[in-house]
N, C-alpha and C positions, 0 to 999 in steps of 0.2 A: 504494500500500500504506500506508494510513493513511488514517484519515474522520474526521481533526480538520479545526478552517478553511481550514488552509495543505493541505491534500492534496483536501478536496473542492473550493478555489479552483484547484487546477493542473489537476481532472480537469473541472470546467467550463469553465475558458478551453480545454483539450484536446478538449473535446469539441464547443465552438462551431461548428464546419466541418461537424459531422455526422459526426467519428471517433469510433468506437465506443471507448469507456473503462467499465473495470472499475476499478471503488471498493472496496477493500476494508477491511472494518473489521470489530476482534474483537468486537463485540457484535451477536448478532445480532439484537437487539429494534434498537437503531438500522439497521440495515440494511431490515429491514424498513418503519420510518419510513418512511428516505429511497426506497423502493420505493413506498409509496404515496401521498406526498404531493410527493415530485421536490423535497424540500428537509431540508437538514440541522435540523432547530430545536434539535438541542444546542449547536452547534458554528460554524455560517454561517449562522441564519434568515434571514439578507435577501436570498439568492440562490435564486431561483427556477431548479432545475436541470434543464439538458440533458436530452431524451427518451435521447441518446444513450449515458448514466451508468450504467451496470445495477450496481447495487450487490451485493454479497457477502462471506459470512463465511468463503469454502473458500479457501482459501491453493493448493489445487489448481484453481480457476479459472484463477489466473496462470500456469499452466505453459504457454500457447501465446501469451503477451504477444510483442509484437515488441519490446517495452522496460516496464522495471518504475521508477518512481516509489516512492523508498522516502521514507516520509513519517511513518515513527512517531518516540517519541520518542528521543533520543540512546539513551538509556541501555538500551532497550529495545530496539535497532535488533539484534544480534545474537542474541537469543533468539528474534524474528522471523525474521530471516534463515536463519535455522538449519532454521523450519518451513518454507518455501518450498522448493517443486521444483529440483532443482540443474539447471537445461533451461539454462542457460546464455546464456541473453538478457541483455542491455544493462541495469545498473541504474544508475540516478540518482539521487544522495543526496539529498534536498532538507531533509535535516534539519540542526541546529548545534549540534555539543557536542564532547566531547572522554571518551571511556568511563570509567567509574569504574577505579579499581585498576589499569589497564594502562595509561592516561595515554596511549592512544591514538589518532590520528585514527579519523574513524569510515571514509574511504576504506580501512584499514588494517584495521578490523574487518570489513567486507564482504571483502577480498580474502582472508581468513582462511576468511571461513563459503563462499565462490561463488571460489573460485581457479580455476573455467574461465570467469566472466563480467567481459566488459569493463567497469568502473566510472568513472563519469565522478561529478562533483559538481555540484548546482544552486543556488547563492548569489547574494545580493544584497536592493536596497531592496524590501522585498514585501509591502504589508498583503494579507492576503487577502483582505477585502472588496471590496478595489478591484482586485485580479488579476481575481477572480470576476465583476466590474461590468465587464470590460473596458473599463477605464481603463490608458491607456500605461505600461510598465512594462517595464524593462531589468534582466538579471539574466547573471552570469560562467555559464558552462559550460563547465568544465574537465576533461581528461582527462590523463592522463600521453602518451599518443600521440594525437596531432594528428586521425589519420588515424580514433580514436574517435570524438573529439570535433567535428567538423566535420558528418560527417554526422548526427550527435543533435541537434545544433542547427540544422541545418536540417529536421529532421522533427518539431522540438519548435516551431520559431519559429510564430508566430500576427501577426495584424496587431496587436493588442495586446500582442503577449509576444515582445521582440526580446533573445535570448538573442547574448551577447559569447565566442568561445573562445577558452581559454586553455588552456596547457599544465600550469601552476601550481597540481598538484591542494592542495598543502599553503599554499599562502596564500588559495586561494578557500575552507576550511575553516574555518584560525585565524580570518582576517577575518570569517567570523561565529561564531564559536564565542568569538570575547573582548569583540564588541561586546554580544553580549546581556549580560554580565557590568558593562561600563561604562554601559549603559543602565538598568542598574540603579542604578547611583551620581549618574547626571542625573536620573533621579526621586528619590533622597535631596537633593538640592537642591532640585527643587522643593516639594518634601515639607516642605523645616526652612526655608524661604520662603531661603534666602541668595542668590536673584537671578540676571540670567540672566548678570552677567561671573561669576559662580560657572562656570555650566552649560558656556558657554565654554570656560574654563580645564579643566574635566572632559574636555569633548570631546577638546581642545589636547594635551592632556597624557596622558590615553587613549589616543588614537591612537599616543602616540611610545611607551606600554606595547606597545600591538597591534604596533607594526614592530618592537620591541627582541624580543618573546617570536617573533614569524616568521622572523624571521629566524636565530634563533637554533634554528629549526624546520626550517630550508630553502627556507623564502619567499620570494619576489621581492618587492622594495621594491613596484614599479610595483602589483605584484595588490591590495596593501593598501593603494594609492592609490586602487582603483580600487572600481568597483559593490560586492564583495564585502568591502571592507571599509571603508574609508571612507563610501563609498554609504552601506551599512547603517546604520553607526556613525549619519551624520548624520540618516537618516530616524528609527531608533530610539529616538532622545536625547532629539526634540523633542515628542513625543506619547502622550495615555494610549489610542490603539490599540497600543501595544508592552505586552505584557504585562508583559515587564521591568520600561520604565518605570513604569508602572502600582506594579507592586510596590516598585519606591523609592521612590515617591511616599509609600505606607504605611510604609516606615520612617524615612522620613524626618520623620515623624507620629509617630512615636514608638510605633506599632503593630507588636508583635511578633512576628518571620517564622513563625512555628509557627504562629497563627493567622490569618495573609494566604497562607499556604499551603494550610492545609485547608480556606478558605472557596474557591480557585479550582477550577473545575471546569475548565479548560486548564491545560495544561502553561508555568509562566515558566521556559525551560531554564535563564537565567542561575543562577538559583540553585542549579540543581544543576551545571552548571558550574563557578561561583566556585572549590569546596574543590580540584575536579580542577587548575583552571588553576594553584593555590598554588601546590599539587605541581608539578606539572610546573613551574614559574616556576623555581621554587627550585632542582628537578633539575638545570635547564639553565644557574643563575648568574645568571638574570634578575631585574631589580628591578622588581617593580611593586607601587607603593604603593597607587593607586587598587583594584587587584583584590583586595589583600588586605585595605585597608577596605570593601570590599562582604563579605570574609567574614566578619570582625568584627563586620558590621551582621547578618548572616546566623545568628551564632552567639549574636548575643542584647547585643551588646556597646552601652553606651551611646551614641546618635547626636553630644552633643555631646564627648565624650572623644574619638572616630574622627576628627572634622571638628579637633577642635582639633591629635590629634595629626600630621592632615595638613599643615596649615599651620604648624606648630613643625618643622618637617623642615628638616636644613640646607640652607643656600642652594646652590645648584649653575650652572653654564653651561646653556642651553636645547641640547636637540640630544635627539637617539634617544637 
């Protein structure tokens, strides 16, 4: 449910075997597209897709799925939800963010709109390009009961796509829903050129934001050691296929986020992200400096005033 890159790459590497996958996406001129040409070209051109893929705009298609792939954006994810058949099938989140105004996971927004369907979470290092390319690629799959989450990942695993379960549906989340935000802020370093012990210390110090705010979420240290968040973190940080990155790369440039937003035709979640995680940070007594210099950077705020006033912060002990 969703026909941007990251949902047309799950529904080709799914459909590789010859299992029949339905795509679904709200426009129906791309649907169309990708019906006659078996390629996304808004979204994933360089994947030549599965006969297996039947693409569609009817939200009543999926009412006989044996599991549904939700793959739109964060913020969107429950007003889709909402149109989908309540048939009570398996949904998998495969999206990262955190809702606006209710500061909520988005496992917590599905079990609101589908409280008879089992939800599991699908997290970790994922370019879609190379999901789609079947190229090796490990990703968390989490459910609150074990006994969900065991069998979705064995009917989701592929020889390419070797899916890890975990019980930890709240740190397979945060872990991507904070790194997209910190990948934002390792493209603002490579963006204002300050180097990769910059990038580094980003990551470093990132990370101990992402276990201080899960924790204080109900996370397990381990999850956000692991594919879902750390994983992520470290694949996202380093490359301009992260859309994030990408986008701090631009403010980092000194190019202002109103217009590196309205020239992207994909969605960079982190930044809509950012304002959510504040809140929530703050709700919860958490310090994190780095996410609220990406909001600062986000809100229009000077890039060398942000960087300088991060490094003027008092001195402290290293730790969470």
């Amino acid at each position: 449910m969703g026909a941007g890159a990251w949902g047309t790459a799950l529904a080709q590497v799914l459909a590789a075997d010859g299992t029949p996958v339905r795509l679904w996406a709200r426009d129906p001129a791309l649907v169309a597209t990708i019906a006659a040409e078996r390629r996304n070209p808004v979204y994933l051109p360089t994947a030549a897709l599965s006969e297996a893929i039947r693409p569609t705009a009817d939200l009543d298609d999926l009412a006989e799925a044996e599991m549904v792939l939700v793959v739109t954006p964060a913020q969107a994810m429950r007003g889709v939800l909402r149109q989908l058949p309540q048939a009570g099938m398996p949904l998998i989140l495969c999206s990262k963010g955190i809702e606006a105004g209710t500061m909520k996971l988005l496992h917590a927004v599905a079990a609101e709109e589908h409280p008879g369907s089992p939800i599991a979470v699908l997290s970790g290092p994922t370019f879609a390009h190379e999901v789609a390319a079947g190229l090796p690629t490990a990703v968390t799959l989490a459910a609150a009961d074990r006994d969900v989450a065991g069998p979705l990942a064995r009917r989701i695993k592929r020889p390419s796509l070797r899916p890890y379960v975990s019980t930890d549906v709240a740190g397979a989340e945060i872990g991507g829903a904070v790194k997209n935000v910190l990948a934002i802020a390792c493209g603002v370093v490579e963006g204002a050129g300050l180097g990769q012990n910059a990038r580094a210390a980003v990551i470093a110090r990132g990370f101990a934001e992402m276990t201080r705010f899960g924790l204080a979420r109900g996370a397990r240290a381990e999850t956000l050691a692991g594919l879902s968040g750390l994983g992520d973190l470290v694949l996202t940080c380093s490359s301009t296929s992260s859309r994030n990155y990408s986008l701090g790369v631009g403010l980092g440039r000194g190019e202002p986020a109103t217009a590196l937003l309205a020239d992207r035709r994909t969605v960079a979640e982190g930044a809509f992200t950012a304002p959510v995680l504040h809140d929530a940070a703050a709700a919860a007594g958490v310090d994190m400096p780095v996410a609220e210099a990406v909001c600062r950077l986000l809100g229009g705020a000077n890039v060398g005033a942000v960087i300088e006033a991060l490094l003027s912060r008092p001195l402290r002990e290293e730790g969470i």
